[in-house]
C-alpha positions as CSV (number, residue, x, y, z in Angstrom):
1,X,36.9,67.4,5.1
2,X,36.6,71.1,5.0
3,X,36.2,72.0,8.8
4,X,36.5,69.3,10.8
5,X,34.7,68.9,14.6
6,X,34.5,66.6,17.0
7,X,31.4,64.9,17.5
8,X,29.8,66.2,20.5
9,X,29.0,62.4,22.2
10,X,33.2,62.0,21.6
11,X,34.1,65.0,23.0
12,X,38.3,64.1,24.2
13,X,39.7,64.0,27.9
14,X,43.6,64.2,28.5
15,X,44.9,61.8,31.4
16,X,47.9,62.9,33.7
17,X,50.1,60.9,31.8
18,X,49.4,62.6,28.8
19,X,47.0,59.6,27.1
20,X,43.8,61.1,25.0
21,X,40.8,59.3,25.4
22,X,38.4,60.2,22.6
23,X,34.8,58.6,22.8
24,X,33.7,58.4,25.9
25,X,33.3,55.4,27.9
26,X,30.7,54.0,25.1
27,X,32.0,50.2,25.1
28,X,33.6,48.9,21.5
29,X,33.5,53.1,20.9
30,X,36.1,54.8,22.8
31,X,39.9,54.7,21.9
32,X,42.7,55.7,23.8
33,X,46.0,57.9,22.0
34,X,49.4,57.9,23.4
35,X,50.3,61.2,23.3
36,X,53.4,62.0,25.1
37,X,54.0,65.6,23.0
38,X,50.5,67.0,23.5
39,X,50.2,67.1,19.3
40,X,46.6,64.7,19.5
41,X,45.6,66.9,22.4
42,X,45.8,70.0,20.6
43,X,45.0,69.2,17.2
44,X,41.5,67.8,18.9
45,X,40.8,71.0,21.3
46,X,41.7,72.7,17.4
47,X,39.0,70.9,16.1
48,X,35.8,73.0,16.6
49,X,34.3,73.5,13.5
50,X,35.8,76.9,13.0
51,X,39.2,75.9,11.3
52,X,39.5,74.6,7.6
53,X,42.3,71.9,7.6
54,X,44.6,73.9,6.3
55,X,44.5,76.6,9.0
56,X,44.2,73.6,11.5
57,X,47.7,72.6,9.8
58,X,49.1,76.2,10.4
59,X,47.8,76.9,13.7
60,X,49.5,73.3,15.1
61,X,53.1,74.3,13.6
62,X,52.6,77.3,15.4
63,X,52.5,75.9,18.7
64,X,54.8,73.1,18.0
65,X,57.5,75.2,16.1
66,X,60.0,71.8,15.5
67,X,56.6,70.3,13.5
68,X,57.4,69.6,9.7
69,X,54.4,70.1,7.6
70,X,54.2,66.9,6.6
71,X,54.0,65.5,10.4
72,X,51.0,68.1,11.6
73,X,49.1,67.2,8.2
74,X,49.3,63.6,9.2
75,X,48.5,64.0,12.7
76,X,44.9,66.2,11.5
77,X,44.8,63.1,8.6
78,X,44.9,60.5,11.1
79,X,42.1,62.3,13.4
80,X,39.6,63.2,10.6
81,X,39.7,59.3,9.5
82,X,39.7,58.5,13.1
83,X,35.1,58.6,13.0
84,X,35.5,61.0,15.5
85,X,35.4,64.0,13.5
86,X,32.8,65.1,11.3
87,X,32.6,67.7,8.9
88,X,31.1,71.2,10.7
89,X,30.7,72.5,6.9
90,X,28.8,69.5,5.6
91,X,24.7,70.7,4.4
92,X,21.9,67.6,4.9
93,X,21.5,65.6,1.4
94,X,18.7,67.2,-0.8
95,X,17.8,63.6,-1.1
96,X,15.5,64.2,2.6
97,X,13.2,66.2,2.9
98,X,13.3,69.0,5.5
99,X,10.5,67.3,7.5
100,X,12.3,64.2,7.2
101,X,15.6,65.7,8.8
102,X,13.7,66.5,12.1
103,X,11.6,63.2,11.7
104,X,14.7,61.7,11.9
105,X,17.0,64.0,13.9
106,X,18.1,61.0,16.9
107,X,18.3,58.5,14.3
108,X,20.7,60.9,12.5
109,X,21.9,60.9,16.2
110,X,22.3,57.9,17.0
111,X,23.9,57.1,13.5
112,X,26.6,59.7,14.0
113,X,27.6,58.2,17.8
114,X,28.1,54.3,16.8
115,X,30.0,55.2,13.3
116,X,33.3,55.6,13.0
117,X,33.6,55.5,9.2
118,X,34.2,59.1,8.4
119,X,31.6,60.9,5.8
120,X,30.4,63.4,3.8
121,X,27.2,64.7,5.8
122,X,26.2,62.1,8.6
123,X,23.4,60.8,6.9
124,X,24.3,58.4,5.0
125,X,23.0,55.5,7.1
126,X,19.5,57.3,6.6
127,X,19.6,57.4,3.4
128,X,20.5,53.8,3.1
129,X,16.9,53.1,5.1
130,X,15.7,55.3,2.7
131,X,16.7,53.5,-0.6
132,X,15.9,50.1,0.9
133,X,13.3,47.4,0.5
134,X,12.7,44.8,3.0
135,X,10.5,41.8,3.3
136,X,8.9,41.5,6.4
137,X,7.6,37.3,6.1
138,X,5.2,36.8,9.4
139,X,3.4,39.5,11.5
140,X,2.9,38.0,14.7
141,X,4.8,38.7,17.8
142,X,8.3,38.9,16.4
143,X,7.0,40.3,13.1
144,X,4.8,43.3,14.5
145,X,7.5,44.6,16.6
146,X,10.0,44.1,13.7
147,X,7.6,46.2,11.1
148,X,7.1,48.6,13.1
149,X,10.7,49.6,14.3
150,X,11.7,49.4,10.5
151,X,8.7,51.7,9.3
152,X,9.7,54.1,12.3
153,X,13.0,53.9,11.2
154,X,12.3,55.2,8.1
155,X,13.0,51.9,5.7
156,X,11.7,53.5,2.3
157,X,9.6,50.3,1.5
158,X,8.1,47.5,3.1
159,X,6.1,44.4,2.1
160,X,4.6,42.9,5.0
161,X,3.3,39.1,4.6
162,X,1.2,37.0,6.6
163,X,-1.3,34.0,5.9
164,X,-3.7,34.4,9.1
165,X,-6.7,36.4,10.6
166,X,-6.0,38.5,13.7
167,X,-7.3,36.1,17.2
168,X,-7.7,37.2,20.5
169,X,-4.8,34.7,21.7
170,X,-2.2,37.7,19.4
171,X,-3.3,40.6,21.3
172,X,-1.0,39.8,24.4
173,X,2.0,40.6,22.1
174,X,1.4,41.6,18.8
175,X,1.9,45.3,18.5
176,X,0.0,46.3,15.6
177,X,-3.6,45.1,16.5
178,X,-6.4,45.8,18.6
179,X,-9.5,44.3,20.0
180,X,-11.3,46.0,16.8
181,X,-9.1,43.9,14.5
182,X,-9.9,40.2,15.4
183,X,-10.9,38.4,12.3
184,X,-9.0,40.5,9.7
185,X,-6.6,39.8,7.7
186,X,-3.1,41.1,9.7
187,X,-1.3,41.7,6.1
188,X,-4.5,44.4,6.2
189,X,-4.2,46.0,9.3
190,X,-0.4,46.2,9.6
191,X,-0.6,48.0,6.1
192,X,-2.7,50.4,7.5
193,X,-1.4,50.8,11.1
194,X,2.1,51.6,9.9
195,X,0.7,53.5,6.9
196,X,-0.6,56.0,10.5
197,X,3.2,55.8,12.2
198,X,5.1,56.8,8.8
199,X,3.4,57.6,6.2
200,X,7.0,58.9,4.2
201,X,7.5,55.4,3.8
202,X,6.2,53.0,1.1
203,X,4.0,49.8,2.8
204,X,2.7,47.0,1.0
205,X,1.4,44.1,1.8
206,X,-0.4,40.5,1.3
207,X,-2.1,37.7,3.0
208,X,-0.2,35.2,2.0
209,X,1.2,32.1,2.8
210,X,4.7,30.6,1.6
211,X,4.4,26.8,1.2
212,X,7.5,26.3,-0.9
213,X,10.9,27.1,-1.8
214,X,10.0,28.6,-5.2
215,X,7.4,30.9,-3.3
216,X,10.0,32.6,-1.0
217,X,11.9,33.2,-3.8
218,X,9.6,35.1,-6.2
219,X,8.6,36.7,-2.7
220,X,12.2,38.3,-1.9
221,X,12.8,39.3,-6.0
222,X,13.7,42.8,-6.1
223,X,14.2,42.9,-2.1
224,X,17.2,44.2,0.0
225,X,17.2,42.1,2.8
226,X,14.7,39.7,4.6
227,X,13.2,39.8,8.0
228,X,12.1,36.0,8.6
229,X,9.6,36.2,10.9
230,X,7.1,33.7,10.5
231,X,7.3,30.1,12.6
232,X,5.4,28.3,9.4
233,X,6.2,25.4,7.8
234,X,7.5,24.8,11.2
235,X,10.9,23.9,12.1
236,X,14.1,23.6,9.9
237,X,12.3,24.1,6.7
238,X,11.6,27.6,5.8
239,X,14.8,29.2,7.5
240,X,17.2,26.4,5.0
241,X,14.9,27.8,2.4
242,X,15.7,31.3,3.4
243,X,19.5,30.9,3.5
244,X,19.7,29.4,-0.4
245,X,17.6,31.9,-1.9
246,X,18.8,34.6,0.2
247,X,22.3,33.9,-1.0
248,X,21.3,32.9,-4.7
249,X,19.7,36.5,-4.4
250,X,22.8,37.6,-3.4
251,X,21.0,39.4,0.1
252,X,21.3,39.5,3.8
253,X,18.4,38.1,5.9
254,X,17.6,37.9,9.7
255,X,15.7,35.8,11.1
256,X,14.4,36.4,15.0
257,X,11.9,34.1,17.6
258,X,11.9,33.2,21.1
259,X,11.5,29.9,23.3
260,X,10.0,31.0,26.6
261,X,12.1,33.6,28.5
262,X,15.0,32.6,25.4
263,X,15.1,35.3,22.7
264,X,16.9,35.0,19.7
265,X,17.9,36.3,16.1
266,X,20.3,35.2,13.2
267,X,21.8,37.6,10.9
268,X,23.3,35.9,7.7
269,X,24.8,37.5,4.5
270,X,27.1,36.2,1.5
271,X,30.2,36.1,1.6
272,X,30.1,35.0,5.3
273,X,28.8,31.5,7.4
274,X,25.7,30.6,6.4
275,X,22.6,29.4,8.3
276,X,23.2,25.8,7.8
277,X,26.8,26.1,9.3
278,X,26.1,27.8,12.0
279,X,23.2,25.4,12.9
280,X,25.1,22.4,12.5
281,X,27.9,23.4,14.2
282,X,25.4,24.2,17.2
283,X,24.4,21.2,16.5
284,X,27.6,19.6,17.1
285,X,28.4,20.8,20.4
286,X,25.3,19.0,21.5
287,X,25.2,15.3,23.1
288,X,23.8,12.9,20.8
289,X,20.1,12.6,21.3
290,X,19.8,16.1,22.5
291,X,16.1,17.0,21.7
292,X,15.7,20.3,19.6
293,X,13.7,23.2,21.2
294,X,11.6,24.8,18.6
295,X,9.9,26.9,21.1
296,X,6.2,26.6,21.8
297,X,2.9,28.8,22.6
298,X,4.9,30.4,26.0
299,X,5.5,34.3,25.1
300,X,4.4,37.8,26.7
301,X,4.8,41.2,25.0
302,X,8.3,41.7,26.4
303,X,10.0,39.3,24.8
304,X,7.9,39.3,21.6
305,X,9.3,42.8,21.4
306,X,12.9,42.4,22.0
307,X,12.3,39.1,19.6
308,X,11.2,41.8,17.0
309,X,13.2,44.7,17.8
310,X,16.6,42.2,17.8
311,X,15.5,41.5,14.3
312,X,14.8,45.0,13.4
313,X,18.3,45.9,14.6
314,X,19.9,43.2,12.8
315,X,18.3,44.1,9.4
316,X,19.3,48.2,10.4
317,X,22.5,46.9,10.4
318,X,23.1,45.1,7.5
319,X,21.3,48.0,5.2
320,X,23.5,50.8,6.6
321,X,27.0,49.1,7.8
322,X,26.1,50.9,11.3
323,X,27.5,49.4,13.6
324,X,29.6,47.4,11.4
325,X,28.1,43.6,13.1
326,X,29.8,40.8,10.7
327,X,27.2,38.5,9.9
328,X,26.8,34.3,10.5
329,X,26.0,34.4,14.0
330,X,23.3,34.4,16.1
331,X,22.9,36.4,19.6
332,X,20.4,37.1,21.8
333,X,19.6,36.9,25.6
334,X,18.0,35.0,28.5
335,X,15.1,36.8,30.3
336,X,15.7,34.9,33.5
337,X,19.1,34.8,33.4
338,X,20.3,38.4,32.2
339,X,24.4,37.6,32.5
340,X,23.4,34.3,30.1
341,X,23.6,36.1,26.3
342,X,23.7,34.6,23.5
343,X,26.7,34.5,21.0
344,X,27.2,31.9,18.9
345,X,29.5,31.9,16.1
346,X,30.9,28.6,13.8
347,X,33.0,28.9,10.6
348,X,31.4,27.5,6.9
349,X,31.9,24.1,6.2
350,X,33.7,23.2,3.2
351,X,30.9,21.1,2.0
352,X,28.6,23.4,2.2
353,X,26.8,24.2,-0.9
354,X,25.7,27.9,0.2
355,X,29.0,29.8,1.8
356,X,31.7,26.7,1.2
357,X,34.3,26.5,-1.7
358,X,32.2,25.9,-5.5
359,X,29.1,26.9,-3.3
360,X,26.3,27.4,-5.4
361,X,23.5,28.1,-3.5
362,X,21.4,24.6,-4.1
């Protein structure tokens, strides 16, 4: 790092007793430094964007004389790979585009605040979105939300699928239509709507609808990560068709709904609990006989749009590392009952034949 700053949203505050907090009071963000000689406190309040490391090195030897060399260069090493620094030297990648650096200056923003892996310019999580494809499967409530945060984002391309017609029964929650719409094809007019909000971005898309396991294979080839978003064949079905040829493809999916005021999303990957495991050890904490909720027609726009937007985030995630959110879990919230989220975590089976030992993905 040739000049190293603080971030602006981690700007450091010294304590009486000496202790640094750097990072504000951003939950799972901020970090505390015991610094009983003052050398964190400094080398931080040093670290403007003015100083090259070496001069940053200097100037801390010069106000603690008894500092070796070797202890100030470690006390600037262990800032700058602290993620509270960032380079005030670094130039934007000539990858984007100047109107795509002010397009998307408070992602870049936002981006720079929850990551704490240090980097070359800051944009790196953009240019992940950038490089990515992503299968959108179902446009309706979850779905339209979830296309459109990923388009505004600035995911480079999208294929958008869907087998129905737009009705007048969608238009209490599904973003990307209007009264104008009903009867078309929603593969057609989410192409076109999100074509209007970004058009930077690649969008594709096709009325289609996936019937078997071999479908949703050839339909993810080529694809980054999957946003499952459609309800249909309904129940377990589609979603343990998701997790095996997710993880045969070797990709991340997400997969998002709601049941009444409960909203919901699953974020799977290799390498990490699968769907399957997770579900049945839900499943297990249940008493025996418990009926399964699969939801039902009982939605309004709010929570069809933290539905998609949960999804949205989820697949953000897993394309840039930002926040760094392990997968095999699922989380979510209750709209009635706001202090009731939604966490649930269980470890792969040993049986399993997608994320257990000699899995295969079968």
């Amino acid at each position: 790092m040739r000049r190293p700053r603080v971030k602006a949203e981690h700007r450091p505050h010294r304590f009486a007793d000496g202790t640094v907090r750097i990072g504000g009071e951003i939950y799972g963000v901020a970090a505390e430094i015991d610094d009983p000689d003052g050398w964190a406190w400094a080398a931080l309040s040093l670290m403007d964007g003015t100083l090259p490391t070496s001069a940053l090195v200097s100037r801390l030897r010069t106000i603690f004389p008894e500092m070796s060399v070797q202890v100030a260069e470690s006390v600037v090493a262990q800032l700058v790979d602290s993620g509270y620094v960032e380079d005030a030297a670094a130039l934007p990648p000539p990858e984007l585009a100047p109107q795509e650096l002010e397009r998307y200056s408070r992602n870049h923003a936002y981006f720079r605040r929850v990551d704490l892996t240090p980097r070359v310019h800051g944009w790196e999580a953009q240019l992940a979105l950038k490089k990515a494809r992503v299968v959108v499967l179902g446009l309706g409530g979850t779905g339209s939300h979830a296309a459109w945060a990923l388009a505004a984002a600035g995911v480079g391309r999208l294929h958008c699928v869907d087998p129905d017609v737009v009705e007048p029964s969608n238009l209490n929650r599904q973003a990307l239509y209007g009264e104008a719409d009903i009867g078309r094809d929603k593969a057609e007019v989410a192409v076109r709507r999100l074509r209007e909000f970004n058009s930077a971005v690649t969008i594709t898309g096709a009325r289609r609808r996936v019937e078997t396991r071999p479908q949703l294979a050839e339909l993810i080839a080529g694809a980054d990560m999957l946003a499952l978003c459609a309800d249909e064949p309904r129940g377990h079905g589609l979603r343990v068709w998701a997790n095996r040829e997710c993880a045969r493809a070797g990709i991340p999916w997400a997969g998002g709904g709601y049941s009444g005021p409960l909203v919901t999303v699953g974020v799977y990957a290799p390498g990490h609990p699968c769907y399957e495991c997770v579900s049945a050890g839900e499943q297990a904490r249940r008493r025996p006989g418990s009926p399964a909720d699969l939801g039902g027609p009982g939605v309004i726009a709010t929570s069809a749009g933290i539905s998609g937007h949960l999804v949205a985030h989820a697949v953000i995630t897993q394309l840039t590392g930002v926040p760094a959110i392990p997968p095999g879990r699922i989380g979510g919230l209750n709209l009635i009952a706001p202090d009731q989220l939604i966490d649930v975590r269980h470890p792969s089976r040993e049986e399993c034949p997608v994320c257990g030992p000699g899995r295969d993905g079968h």
